[in-house]
C-alpha positions, 0 to 999 in steps of 0.5 A, spaced: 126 901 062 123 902 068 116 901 070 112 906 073 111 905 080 107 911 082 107 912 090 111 906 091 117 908 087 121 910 094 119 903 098 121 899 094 127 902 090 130 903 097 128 895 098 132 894 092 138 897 095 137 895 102 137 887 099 143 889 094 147 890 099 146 884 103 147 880 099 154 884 096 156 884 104 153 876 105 158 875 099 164 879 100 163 876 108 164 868 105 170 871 100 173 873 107 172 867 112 173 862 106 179 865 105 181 865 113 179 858 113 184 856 108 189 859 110 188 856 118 188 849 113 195 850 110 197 853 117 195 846 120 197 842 114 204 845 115 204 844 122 202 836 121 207 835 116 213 838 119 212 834 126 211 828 122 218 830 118 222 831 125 
């Protein structure tokens, strides 16, 4: 059920949309760098443990 937003209906159904794919990109762009750093951190602790191995 959706209210009857007379003149309005485009604005902010288009507001909607724009804020809904911001906040997907905000969140997919956090998924992306979170798993970059991760791996930067498994690569730095590989390196760590093989020079202190040696």
């Amino acid at each position: 059920m959706m209210p009857d937003l007379g003149k309005y209906a485009d604005a902010v159904l288009s507001a909607y949309g724009v804020s809904l794919a911001l906040i997907f990109g905000l969140v997919a762009l956090s998924l992306w760098q979170s798993r970059r750093a991760l791996a930067s951190l498994r690569e730095i602790e590989a390196r760590k443990d093989h020079d202190h191995g040696a």
